[in-house]
C-alpha positions in Angstrom: 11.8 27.7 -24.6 13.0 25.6 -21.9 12.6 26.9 -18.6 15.0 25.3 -15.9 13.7 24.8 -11.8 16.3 26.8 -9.6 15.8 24.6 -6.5 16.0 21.4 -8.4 16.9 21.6 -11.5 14.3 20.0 -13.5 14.0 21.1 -16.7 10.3 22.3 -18.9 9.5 22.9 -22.1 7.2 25.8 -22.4 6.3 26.3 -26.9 7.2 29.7 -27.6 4.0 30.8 -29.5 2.8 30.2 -25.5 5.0 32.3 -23.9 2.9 34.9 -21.3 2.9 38.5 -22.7 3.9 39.6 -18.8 6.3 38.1 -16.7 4.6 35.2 -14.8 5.2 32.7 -12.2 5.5 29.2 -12.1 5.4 26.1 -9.7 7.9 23.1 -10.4 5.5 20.2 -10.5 8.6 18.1 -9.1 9.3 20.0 -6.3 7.1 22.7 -6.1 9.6 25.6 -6.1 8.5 29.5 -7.8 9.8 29.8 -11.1 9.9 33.3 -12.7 9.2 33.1 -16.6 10.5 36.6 -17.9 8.8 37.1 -21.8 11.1 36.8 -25.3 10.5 40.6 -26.8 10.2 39.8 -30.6 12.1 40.8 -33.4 11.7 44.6 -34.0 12.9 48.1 -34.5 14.8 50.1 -31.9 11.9 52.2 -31.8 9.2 50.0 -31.6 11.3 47.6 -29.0 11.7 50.9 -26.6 8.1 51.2 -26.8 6.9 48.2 -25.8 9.7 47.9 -23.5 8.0 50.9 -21.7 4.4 49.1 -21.7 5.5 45.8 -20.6 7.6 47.2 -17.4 4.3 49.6 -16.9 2.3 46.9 -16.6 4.5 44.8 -14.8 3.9 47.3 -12.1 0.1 46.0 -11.4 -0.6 43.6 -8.9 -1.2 40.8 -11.6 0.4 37.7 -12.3 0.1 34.4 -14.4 0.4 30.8 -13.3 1.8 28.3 -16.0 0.5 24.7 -15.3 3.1 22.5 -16.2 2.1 19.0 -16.9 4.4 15.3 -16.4 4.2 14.4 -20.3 7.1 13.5 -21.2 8.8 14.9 -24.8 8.4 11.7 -27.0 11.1 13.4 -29.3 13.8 14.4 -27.1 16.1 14.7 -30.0 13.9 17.8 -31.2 15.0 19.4 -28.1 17.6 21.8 -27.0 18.7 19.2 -24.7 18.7 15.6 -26.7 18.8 12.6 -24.2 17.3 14.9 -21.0 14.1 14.1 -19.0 12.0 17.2 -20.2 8.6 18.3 -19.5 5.8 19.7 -21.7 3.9 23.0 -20.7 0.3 23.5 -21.5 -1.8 26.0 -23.8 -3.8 26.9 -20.8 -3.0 30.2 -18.7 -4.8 31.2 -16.2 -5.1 33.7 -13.2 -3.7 31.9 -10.5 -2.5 32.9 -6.9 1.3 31.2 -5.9 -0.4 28.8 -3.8 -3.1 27.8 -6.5 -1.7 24.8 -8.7 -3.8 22.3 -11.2 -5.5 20.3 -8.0 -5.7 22.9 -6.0 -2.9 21.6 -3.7 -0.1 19.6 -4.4 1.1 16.0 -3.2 4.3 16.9 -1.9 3.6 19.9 0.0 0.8 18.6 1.6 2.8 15.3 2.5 6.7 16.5 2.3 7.3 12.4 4.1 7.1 11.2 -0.1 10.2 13.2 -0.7 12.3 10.7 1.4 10.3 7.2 -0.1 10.1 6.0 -3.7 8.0 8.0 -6.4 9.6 5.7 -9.4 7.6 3.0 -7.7 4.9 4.6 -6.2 2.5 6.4 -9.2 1.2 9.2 -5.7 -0.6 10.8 -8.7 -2.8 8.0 -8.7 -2.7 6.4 -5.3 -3.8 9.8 -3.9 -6.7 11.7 -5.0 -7.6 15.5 -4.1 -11.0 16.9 -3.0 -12.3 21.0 -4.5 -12.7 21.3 -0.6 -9.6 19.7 1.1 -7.1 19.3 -1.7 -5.2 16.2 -0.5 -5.3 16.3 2.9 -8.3 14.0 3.2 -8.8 11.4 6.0 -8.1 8.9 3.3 -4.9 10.0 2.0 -3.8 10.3 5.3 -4.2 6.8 5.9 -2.6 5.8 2.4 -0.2 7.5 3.3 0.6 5.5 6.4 0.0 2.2 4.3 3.2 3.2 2.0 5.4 4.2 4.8 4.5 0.7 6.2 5.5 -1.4 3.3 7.6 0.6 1.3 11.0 -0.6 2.4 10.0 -4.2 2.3 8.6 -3.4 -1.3 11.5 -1.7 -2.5 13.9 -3.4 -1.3 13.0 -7.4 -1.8 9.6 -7.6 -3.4 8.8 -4.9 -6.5 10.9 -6.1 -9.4 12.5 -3.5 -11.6 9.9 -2.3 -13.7 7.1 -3.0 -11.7 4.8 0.6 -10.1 2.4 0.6 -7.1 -0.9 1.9 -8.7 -3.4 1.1 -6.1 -3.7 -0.1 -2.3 -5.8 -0.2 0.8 -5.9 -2.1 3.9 -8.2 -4.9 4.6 -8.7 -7.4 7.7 -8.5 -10.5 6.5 -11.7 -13.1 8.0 -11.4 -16.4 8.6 -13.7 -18.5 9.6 -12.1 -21.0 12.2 -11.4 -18.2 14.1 -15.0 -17.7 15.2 -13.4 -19.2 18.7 -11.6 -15.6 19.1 -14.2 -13.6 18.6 -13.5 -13.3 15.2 -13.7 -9.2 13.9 -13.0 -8.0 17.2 -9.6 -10.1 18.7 -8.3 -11.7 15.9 -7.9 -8.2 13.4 -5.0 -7.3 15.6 -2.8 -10.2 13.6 -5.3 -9.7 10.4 -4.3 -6.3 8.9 -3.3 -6.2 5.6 -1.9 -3.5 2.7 -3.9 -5.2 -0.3 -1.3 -3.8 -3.6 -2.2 -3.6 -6.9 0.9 -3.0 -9.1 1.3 -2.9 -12.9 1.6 -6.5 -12.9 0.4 -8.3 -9.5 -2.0 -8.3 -6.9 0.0 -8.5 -3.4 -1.1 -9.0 0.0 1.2 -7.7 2.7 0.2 -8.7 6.4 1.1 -5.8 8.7 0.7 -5.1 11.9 -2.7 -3.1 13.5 -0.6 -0.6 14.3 0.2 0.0 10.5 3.9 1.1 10.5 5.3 -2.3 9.7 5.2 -5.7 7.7 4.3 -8.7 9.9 4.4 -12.0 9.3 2.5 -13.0 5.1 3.3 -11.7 1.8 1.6 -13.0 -1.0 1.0 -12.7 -4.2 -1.6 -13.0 -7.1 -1.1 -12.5 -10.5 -4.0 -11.0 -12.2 -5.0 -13.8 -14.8 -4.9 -16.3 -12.1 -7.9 -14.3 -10.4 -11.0 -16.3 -11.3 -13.4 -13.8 -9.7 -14.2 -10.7 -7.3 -16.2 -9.3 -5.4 -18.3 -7.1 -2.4 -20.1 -7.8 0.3 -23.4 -6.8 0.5 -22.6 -3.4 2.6 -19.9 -3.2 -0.1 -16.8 -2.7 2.6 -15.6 -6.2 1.9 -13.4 -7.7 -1.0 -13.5 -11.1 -1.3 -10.8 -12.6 -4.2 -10.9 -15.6 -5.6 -8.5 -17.5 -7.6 -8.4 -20.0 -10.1 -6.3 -22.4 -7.7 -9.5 -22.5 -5.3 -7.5 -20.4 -2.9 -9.6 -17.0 -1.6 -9.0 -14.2 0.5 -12.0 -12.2 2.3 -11.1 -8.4 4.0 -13.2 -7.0 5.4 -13.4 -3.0 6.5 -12.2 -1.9 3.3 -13.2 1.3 2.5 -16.1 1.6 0.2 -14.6 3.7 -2.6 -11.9 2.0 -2.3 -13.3 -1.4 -3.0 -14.9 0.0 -5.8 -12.1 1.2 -7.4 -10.0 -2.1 -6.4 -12.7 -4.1 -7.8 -12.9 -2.2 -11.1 -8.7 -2.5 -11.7 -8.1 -5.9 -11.2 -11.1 -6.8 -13.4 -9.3 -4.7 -16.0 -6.4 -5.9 -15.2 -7.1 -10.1 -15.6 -8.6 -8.8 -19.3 -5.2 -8.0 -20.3 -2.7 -10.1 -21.6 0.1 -10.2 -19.0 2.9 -8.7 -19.5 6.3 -8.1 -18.0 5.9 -10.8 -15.3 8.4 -12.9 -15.1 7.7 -17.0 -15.8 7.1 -19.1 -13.4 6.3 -16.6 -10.8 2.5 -17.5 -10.2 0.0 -17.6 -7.3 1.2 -18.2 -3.7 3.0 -16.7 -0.5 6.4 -14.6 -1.0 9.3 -15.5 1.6 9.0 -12.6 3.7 13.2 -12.6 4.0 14.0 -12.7 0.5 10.7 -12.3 -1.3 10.9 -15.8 -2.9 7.7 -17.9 -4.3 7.5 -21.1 -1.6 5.8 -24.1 -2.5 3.9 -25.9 0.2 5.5 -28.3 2.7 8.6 -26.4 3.3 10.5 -26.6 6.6 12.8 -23.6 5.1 13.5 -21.3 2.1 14.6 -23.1 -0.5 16.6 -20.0 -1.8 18.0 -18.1 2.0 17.6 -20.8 4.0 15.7 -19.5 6.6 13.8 -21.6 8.7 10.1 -22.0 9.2 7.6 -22.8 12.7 6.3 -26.1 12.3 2.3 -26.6 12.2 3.1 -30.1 13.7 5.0 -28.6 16.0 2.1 -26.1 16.8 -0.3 -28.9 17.6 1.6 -30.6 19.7 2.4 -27.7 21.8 -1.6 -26.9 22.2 -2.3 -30.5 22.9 -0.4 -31.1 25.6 -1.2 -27.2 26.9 -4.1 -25.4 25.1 -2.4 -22.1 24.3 1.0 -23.1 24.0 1.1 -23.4 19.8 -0.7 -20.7 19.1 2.0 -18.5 21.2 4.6 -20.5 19.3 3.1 -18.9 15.8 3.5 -15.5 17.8 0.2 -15.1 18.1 0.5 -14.1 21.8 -3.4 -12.7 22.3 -5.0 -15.7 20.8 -2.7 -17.6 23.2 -3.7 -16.0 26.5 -7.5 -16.4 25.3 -7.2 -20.1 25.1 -5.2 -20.7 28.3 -8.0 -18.4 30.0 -10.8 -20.5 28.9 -8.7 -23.9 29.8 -8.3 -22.5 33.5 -12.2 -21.7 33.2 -12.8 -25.7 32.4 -10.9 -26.6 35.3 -12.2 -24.4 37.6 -15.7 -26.0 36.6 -14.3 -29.5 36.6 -12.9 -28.5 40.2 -16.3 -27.7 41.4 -17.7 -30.7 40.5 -15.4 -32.7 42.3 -15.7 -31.4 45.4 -19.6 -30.6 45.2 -19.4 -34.9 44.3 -22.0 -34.3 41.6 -23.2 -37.8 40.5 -20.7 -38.2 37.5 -19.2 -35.4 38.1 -15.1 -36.3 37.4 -16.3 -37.8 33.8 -18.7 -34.9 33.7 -15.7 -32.2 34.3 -12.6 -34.7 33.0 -14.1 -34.7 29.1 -14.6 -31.0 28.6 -11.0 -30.5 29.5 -10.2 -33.8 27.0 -11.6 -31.7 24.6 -10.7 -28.5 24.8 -7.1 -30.3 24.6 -8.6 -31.8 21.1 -10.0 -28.3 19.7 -7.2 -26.5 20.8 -4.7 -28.5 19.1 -7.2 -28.4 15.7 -7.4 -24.4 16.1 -3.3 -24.1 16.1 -2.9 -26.7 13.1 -5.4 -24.4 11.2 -3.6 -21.1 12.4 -0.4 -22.8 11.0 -2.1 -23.3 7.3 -2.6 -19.2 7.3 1.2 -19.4 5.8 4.9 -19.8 6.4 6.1 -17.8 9.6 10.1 -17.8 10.7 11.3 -18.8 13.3 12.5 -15.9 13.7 11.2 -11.8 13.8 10.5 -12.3 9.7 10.8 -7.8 9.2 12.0 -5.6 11.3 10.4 -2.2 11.9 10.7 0.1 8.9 12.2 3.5 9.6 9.5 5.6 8.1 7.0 5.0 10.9 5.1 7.8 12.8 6.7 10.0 14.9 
């Protein structure tokens, strides 16, 4: 028997040895609407038909109804079907006494976030990426905060990155650490520029910088296929992820949560085992042209493919040479800016006081620390610069399913 959603027209398959005795309600598992299942009477006489008629609508009477749990399997022989060709949906043996608001989880995606209605759900597998407590269903802290990740990336992802058979599985967000950045106070000043979404899909690992705010891409995508991953791993309070590839290159977040990690951990392991599949060649390790999602070799001064153009790293040093701030505001990195042009005006000061207290050797004394806060500054920008390409120009704009 095929039973067909009024509110969206999605059609089930329900056997029709299973068919409820009573008539029973039902919950569309695409969009969650009431369907009413009314039972086949079997083949019999006039007599017999008129008296279980009678039982049936006495029954029906009670208080009592059943809920059929419909399932996402598709038919693997849609020919066999009443409607050959059409996306059909097998229903379960299992019936159960259910309430209307009692489905399989105990709660359902959709209703609990109606925002996934709007995005992608042929790219994004939500009955994976979320998972539901006995206690809260999915409305969990977690989800909540997945469910801020997606809105983040999913136009970029959609639109320029995810090829056409490729499926979100998995993600997170991690700050990335990097050591040179010790300087900044590394963990508390520098995670503001450091967010990422880290992606697992059914064929890549991706890395998509976004913004602490998490509602939009920033300035890095890239990418890691997952049998060029040599190794990974977790920190020692098991909230980090630290990847390592098989080019040398390695990327350490921190803050990731635990279970998360865990399960990360465990797919991409699972994931480098297998043979790959359904990636297309030559599309290997390295960062993702945040315009028009192509691979970029090093020591480009554009895109080779749109053209666009990229900040210079010599450029970068220069700038902090000759004023200690200056390149690592021209990477847009405006905090990290002010921090090193507030601790060049300290020097100065310092050197200033010297001077005029005449402290024996007191101009070389305060002239060299300022000589080499020029020299580190310029070494800090030139290392900010090897993070990745960044355009000249604002490389996403802000996506349009951000918080209200």
């Amino acid at each position: 028997m095929n039973i067909i959603c009024p509110e969206c027209g999605k059609i089930h398959r329900l056997a029709d040895d299973r068919l409820p005795k009573l008539k029973s309600a039902a919950k569309c598992k695409k969009c969650g609407a009431r369907i009413i299942i009314e039972p086949r009477p079997a083949a019999a006489g006039p007599d017999e038909l008129n008296r279980k008629t009678q039982a049936t609508e006495q029954n029906n009477s009670e208080p009592r109804e059943f809920d059929v749990l419909l399932t996402e399997k598709i038919i693997d022989h849609p020919e066999e079907s009443l409607f050959p060709g059409s996306e059909e949906e097998e229903a379960t043996d299992k019936l159960d006494n259910f309430t209307d608001e009692t489905t399989v989880s105990g709660d359902d995606i959709y209703t609990t976030f109606p925002e996934l209605r709007e995005l992608s759900p042929d790219k994004f597998t939500y009955e994976e990426i979320f998972s539901a407590t006995a206690k809260q269903g999915y409305r969990t802290r977690g989800n909540t905060q997945t469910l801020k990740i997606i809105k983040a990336v999913h136009d970029i992802l959609t639109s320029r990155i995810l090829h056409e058979n490729e499926q979100v599985k998995m993600l997170a967000r991690g700050i990335a650490y990097y050591p040179f950045e010790i300087p900044y106070a590394n963990g508390l000043l520098t995670m503001l520029s450091n967010y990422y979404a880290i992606i697992c899909t059914n064929q890549r690992l991706l890395l998509v910088n976004i913004n602490s705010r998490i509602n939009r891409p920033s300035r890095y995508i890239f990418q890691v296929p997952y049998h060029e991953i040599s190794n990974i791993s977790r920190s020692a309070f098991l909230s980090s992820l630290i990847i390592e590839s098989k080019t040398g290159r390695s990327w350490n977040f921190t803050t990731v949560r635990r279970n998360l990690a865990k399960s990360l951990r465990s797919f991409i392991l699972k994931k480098g085992k297998e043979k790959p599949t359904g990636y297309p060649e030559g599309h290997g390790q390295g960062q993702l042209c945040p315009a028009c999602a192509t691979l970029l070799p090093r020591g480009l001064a554009s895109c080779p493919q749109c053209s666009v153009p990229f900040k210079k790293p010599t450029e970068a040093m220069v700038r902090s040479l000759v004023l200690p701030g200056l390149g690592q505001i021209y990477l847009s990195y405006l905090p990290l800016g002010i921090i090193e042009m507030t601790g060049y005006l300290t020097i100065w000061i310092i050197a200033l006081v010297l001077l005029i207290m005449k402290v024996p050797g007191g101009l070389l004394t305060g002239i060299a620390p300022v000589l080499a806060y020029h020299l580190f500054s310029g070494f800090l920008a030139r290392k900010t610069s090897g993070k990745g390409y960044i355009l000249e120009i604002d490389p996403v704009s802000p996506t349009v399913h951000s918080d209200q």
